[in-house]
C-alpha positions as CSV (number, residue, x, y, z in Angstrom):
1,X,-7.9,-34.9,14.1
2,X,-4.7,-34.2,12.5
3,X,-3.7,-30.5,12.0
4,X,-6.5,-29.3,14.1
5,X,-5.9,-26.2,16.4
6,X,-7.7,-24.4,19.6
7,X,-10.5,-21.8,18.7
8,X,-12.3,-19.4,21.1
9,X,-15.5,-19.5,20.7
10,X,-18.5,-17.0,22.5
11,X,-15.9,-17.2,25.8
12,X,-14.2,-20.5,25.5
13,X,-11.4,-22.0,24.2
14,X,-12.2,-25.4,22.7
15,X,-11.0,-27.8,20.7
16,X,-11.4,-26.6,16.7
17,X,-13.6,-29.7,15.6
18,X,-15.6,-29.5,18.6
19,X,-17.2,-25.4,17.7
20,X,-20.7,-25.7,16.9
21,X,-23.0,-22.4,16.1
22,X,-26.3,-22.8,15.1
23,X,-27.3,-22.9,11.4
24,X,-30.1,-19.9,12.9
25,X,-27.3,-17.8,14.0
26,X,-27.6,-14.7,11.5
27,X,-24.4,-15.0,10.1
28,X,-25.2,-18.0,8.5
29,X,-28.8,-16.9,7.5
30,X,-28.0,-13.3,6.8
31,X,-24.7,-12.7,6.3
32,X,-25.1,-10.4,9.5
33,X,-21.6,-9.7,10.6
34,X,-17.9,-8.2,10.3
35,X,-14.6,-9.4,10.3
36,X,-10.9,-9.0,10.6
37,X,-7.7,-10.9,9.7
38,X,-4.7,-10.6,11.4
39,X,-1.6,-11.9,9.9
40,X,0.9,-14.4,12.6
41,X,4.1,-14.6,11.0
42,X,6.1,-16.9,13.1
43,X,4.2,-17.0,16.5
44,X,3.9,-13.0,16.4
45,X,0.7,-10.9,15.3
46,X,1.0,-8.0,13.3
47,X,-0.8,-5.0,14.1
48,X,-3.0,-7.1,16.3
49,X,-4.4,-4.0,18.3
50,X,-5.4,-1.9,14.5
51,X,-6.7,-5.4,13.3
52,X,-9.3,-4.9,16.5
53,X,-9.6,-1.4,16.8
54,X,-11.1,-1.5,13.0
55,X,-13.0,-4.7,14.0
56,X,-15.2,-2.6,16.6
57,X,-15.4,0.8,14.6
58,X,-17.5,-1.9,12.0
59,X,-19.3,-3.2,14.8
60,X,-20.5,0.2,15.9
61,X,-21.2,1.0,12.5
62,X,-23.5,-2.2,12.0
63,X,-24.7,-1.6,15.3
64,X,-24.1,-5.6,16.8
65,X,-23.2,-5.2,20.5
66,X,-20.4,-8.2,21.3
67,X,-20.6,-8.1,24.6
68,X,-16.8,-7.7,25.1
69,X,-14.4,-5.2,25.5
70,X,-11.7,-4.6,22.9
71,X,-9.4,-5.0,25.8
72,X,-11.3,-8.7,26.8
73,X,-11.0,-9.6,22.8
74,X,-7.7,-8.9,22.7
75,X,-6.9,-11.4,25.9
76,X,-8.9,-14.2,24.0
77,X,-6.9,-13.9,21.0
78,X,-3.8,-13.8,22.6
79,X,-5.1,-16.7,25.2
80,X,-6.2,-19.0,22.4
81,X,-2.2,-17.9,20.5
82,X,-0.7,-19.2,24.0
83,X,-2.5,-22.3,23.6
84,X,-1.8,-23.0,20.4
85,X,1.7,-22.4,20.1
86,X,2.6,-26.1,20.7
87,X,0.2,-27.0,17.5
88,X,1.7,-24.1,14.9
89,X,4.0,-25.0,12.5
90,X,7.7,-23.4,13.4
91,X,8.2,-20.5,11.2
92,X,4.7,-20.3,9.7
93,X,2.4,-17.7,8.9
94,X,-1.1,-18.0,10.1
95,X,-4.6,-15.8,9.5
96,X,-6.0,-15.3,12.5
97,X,-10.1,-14.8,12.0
98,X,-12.5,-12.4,14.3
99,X,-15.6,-13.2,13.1
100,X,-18.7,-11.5,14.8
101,X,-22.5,-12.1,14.1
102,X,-25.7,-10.5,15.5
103,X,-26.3,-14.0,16.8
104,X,-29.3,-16.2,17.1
105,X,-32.2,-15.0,14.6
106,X,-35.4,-14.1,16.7
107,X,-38.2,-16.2,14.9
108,X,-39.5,-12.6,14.1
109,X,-36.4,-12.4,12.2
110,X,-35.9,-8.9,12.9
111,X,-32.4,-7.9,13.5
112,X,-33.1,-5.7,16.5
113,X,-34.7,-9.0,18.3
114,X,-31.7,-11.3,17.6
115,X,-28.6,-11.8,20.2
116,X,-26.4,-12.5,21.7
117,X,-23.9,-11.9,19.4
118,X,-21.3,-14.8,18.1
119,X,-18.0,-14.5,18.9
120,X,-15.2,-16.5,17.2
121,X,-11.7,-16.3,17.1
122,X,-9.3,-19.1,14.8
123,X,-6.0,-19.6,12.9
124,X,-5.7,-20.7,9.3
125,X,-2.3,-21.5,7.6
126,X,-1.3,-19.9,4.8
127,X,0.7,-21.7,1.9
128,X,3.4,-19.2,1.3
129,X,5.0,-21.5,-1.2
130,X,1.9,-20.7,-3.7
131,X,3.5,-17.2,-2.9
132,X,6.7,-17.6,-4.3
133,X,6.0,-17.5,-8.4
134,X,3.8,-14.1,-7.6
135,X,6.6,-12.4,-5.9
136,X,8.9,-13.5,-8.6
137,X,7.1,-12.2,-11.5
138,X,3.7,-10.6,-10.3
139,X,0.3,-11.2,-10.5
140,X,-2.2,-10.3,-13.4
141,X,-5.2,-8.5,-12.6
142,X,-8.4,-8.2,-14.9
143,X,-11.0,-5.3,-14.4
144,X,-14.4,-7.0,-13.7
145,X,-17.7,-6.1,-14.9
146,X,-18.5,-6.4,-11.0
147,X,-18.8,-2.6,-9.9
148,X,-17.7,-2.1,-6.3
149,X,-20.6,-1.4,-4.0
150,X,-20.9,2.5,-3.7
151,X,-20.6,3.7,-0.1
152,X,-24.5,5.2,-0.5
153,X,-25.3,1.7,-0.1
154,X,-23.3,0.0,2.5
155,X,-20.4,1.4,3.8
156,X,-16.8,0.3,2.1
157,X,-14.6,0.8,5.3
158,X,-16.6,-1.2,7.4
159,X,-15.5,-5.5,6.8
160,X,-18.5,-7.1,6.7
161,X,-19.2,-10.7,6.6
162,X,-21.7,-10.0,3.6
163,X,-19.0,-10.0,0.8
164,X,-21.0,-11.4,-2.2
165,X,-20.2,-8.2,-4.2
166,X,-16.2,-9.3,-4.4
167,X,-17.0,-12.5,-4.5
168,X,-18.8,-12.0,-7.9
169,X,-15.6,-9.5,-9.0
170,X,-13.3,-13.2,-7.9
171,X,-14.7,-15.1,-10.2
172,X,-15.3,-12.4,-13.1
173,X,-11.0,-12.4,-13.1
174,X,-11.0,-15.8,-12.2
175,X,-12.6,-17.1,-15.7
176,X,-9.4,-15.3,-17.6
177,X,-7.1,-16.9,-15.1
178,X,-6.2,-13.0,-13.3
179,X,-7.3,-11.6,-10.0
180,X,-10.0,-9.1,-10.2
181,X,-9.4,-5.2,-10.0
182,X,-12.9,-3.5,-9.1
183,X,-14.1,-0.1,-10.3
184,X,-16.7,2.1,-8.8
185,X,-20.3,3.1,-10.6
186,X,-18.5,6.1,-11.7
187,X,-15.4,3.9,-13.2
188,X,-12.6,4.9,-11.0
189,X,-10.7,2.2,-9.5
190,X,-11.2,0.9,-6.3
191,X,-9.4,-2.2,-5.0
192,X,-8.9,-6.4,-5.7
193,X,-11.7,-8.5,-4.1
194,X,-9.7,-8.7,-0.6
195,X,-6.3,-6.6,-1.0
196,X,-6.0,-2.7,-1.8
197,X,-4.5,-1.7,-4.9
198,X,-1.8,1.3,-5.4
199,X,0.4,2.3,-8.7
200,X,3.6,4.5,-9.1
201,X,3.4,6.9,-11.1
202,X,6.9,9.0,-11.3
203,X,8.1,7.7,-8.2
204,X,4.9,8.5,-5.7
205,X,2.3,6.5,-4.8
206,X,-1.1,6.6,-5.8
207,X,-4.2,4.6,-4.5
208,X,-7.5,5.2,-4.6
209,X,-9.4,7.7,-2.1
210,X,-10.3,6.1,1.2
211,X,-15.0,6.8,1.1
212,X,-14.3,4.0,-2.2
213,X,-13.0,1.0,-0.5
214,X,-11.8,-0.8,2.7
215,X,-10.1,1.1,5.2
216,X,-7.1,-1.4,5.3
217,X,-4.8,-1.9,7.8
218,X,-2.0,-2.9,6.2
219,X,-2.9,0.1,3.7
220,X,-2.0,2.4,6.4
221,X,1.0,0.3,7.2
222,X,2.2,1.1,3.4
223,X,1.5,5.1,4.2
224,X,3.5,4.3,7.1
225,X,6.4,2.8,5.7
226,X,6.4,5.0,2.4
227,X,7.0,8.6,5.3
228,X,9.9,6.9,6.7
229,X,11.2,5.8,3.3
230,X,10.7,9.5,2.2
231,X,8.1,8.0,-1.0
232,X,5.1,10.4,-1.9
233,X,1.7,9.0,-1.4
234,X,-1.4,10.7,-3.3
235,X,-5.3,9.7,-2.4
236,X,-6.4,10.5,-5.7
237,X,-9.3,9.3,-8.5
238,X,-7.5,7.1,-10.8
239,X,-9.2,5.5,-14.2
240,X,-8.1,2.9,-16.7
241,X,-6.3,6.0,-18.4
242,X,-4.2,6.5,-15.2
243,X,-3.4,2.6,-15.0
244,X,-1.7,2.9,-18.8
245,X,0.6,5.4,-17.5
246,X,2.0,3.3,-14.5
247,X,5.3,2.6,-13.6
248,X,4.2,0.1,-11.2
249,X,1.2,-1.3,-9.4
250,X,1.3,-3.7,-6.5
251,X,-1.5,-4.9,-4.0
252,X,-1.8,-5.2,-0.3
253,X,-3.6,-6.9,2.6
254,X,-2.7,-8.2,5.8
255,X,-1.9,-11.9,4.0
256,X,0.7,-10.5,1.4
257,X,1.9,-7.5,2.9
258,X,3.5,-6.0,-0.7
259,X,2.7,-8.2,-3.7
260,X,3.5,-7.1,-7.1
261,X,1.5,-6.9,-10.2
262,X,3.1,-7.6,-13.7
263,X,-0.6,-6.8,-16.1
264,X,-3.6,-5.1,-15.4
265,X,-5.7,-6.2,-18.5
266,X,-3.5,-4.9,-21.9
267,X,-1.5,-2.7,-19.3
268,X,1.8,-3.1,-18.2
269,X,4.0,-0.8,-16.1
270,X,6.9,0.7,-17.5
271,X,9.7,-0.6,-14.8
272,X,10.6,-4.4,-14.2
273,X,8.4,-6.2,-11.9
274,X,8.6,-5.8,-8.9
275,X,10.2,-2.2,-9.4
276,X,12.0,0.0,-7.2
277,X,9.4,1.3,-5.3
278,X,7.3,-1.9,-5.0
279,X,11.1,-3.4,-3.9
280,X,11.6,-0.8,-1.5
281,X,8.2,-1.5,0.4
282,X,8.7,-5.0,0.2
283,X,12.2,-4.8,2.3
284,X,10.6,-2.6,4.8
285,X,7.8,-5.1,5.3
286,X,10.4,-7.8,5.9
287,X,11.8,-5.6,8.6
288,X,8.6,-4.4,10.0
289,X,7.3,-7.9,10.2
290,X,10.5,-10.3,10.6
291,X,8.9,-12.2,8.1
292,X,10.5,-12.5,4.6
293,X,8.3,-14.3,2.1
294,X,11.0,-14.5,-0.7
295,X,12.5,-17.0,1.0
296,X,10.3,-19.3,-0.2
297,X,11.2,-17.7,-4.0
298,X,14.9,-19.3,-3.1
299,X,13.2,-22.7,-2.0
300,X,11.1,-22.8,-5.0
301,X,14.5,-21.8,-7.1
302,X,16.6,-24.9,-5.1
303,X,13.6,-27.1,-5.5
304,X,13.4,-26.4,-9.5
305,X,17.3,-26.6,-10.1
């Protein structure tokens, strides 16, 4: 088939339309698992080794035993990147999936009874020209109705597999055109459905306190960057009365590294969109990365002229 690519699956790498799991597998049935996403820009992963590292701090924390090493799942992903490098696209950005389930359900159906785990590893392109408008001018985000699941009840750092709560929040923004921006029970703000938010708020950064949402990795990466770049960051509580004092706002995940925001409901932040800060961030993720999605803002330009 056309476009298809190599996937490792539970110790093999096959052929993508010839992975079959069982429709008993928990992960299907259940929703019993965790992920990760690692970005390829151009044949190279990004933070491949934090990507995993979070990957098995969620499987400890769900308590599904993969059977591997993080060393071993590291030497499948980068065994099934070696054989597909003849089938990626030159100069394309990939998602690279770990997906992990408990496994076959026991017909018990208790989870301690099922096993062993599921273990699959595959690349998805991204379209990085549907990028181009939202670096331009931003996106719009709408606060849902959708309250982010407090960490009382399942745990926000962990990425798990069972992620109807921002699924709901997707399509609450999604019915006004916007991408969602979740609040907790207690209405502080949290993060989008799969990226972490952060303003600026007189030139320092502020996001949201870590026990509130995913631990993300390219979160960290934006701490990173901002120390080198001398830019204060602030863990802090932040409400919709915080969000109309902005300067900026911006979202990341491992798929956009740095995207701006031009409207959070009636708000809009006071500098131009992307602002300094935001640009700032977004020229050290080129660097960082090698990877420069605003060249596809100039292809989208040429195309238009």
């Amino acid at each position: 088939m056309p476009g298809e690519r190599f996937v490792y699956l539970n110790g093999e790498v096959i052929e993508e339309n010839s992975a079959r799991i069982s429709p008993f597998d928990r992960g299907f049935l259940w929703g019993d698992g965790v992920y990760e996403v690692t970005p390829c820009f151009a044949g190279k992963l990004y933070r491949l080794d934090d990507h995993i590292d979070r990957l098995y701090r969620s499987l400890k924390y769900v308590r599904i035993d993969v059977g591997i090493s993080q060393a071993e799942m590291k030497q499948a992903t980068l065994a099934t990147l070696e054989a597909n490098l003849c089938r990626l696209e030159e100069g394309a950005m990939y998602r690279v999936g770990h997906w992990v389930t408990r496994g076959y359900d026991d017909p018990s159906m208790a989870a301690g009874a099922a096993g062993p785990a599921s273990v699959f590893i595959f690349w998805r392109p991204v379209n990085v020209a549907s990028f181009a408008e939202r670096y331009l001018n931003g996106v719009r985000l709408a606060i849902t109705p959708t309250r982010r699941n407090p960490p009382e009840c399942i745990e926000t750092r962990a990425k798990v597999t069972s992620k109807m709560n921002q699924i709901l929040a997707e399509l609450d923004a999604a019915a006004s055109g916007s991408l969602s921006l979740m609040l907790d029970v207690r209405g502080n703000v949290t993060e989008n459905s799969s990226a972490n938010f952060f303003m600026v708020k007189d030139g320092a950064l502020w996001t949201p306190h870590e026990r509130n949402i995913l631990q993300g990795v390219t979160r960290i990466a934006v701490f990173e960057l901002a120390a080198r770049l001398g830019i204060a960051v602030e863990e802090r509580d932040m409400t919709t009365y915080d969000l109309a004092q902005a300067e900026e706002y911006f979202i990341t995940s491992s798929a956009i590294c740095a995207m701006p925001v031009r409207e959070i409901d009636s708000f809009k932040p006071s500098a131009q969109v992307p602002g300094p800060v935001t640009k700032r961030l977004i020229e050290a993720f080129v660097e960082d990365t090698g990877y420069d999605f605003r060249d596809q803002v100039k292809e989208k330009i040429k195309e238009g002229a």
